[in-house]
C-alpha positions in Angstrom: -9.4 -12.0 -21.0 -9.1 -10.7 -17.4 -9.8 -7.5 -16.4 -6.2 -5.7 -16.6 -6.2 -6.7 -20.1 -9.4 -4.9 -20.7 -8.0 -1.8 -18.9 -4.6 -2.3 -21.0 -6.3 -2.4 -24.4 -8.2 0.6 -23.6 -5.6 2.9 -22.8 -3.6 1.3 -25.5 -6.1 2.5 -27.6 -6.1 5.8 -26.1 -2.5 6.2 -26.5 -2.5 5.5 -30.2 -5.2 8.4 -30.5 -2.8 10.8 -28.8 0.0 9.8 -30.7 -1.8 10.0 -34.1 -2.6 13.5 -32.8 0.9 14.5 -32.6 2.1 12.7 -35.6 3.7 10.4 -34.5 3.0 7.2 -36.3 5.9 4.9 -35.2 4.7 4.8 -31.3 0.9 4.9 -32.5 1.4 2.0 -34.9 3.6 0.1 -32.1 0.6 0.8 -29.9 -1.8 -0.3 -32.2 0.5 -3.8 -32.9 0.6 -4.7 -28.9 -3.1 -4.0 -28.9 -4.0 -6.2 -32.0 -2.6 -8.6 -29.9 -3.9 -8.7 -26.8 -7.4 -8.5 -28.5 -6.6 -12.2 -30.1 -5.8 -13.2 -26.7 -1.6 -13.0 -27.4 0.4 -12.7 -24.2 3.2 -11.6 -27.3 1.3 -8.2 -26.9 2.6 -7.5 -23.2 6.0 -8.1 -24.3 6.0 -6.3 -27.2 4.7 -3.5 -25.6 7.0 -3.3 -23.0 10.1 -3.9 -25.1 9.1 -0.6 -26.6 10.3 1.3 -23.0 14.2 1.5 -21.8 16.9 2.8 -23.6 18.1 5.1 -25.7 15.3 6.6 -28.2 12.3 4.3 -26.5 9.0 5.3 -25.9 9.9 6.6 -22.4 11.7 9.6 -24.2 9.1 10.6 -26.9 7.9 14.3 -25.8 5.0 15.5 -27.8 4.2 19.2 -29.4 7.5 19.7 -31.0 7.6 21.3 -34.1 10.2 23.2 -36.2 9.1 26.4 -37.7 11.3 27.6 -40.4 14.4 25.6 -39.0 13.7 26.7 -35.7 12.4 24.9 -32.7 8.8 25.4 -30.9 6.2 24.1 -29.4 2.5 23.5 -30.5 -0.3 25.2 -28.7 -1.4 22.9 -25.6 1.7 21.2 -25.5 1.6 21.0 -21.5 -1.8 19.5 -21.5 -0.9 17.2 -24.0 2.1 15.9 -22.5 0.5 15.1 -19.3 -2.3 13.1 -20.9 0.5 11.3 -23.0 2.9 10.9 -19.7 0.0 9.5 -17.5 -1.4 7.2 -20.1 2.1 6.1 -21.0 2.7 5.0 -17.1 -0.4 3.3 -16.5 0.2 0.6 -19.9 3.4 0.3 -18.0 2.1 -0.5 -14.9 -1.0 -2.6 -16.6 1.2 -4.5 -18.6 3.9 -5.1 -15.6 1.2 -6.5 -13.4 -0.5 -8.7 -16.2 3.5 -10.1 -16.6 3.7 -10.7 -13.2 0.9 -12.5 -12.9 1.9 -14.7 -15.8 5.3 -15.5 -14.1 
């Protein structure tokens, strides 16, 4: 296992915890499927990880801290902070995974 799939399973990890935070379960149990992968040494887990951006209702559209109070919209407390953790660990899998698919091409 090289080095970019060390990083890549490490944030993947990181990403489920945020995820889980925010309830969302179907993006932390993707996560959590590319990464079981990649820790049995699967290449399958860099493409099924990346098939979950693009598109319509993919990953790259998931905003966390929404909530609906009463019917209404609104945010959770911290939502700013924990968007940006979300948004920067969501790029760099992209760009771990990307690389670790180039170099397999």
């Amino acid at each position: 296992m090289g080095p970019k799939t060390e990083q890549l399973i490490c944030v993947l990890d990181q990403l489920a915890v945020v995820l889980e935070s925010d309830g969302a379960t179907h993006w932390s149990q993707w996560m959590r499927k590319a990464r079981a992968h990649l820790l049995n040494a699967d290449y399958y887990g860099v493409e099924y990880l990346l098939s979950a951006y693009g598109g319509m209702g993919s990953f790259n559209d998931l905003i966390l801290g929404q909530s609906s109070v009463d019917g209404v919209f609104a945010w959770k407390p911290g939502y700013i902070e924990l968007n940006e953790k979300f948004d920067s660990l969501r790029g760099e899998a992209a760009t771990l995974a990307n690389a670790i698919k180039r170099a397999q091409d």
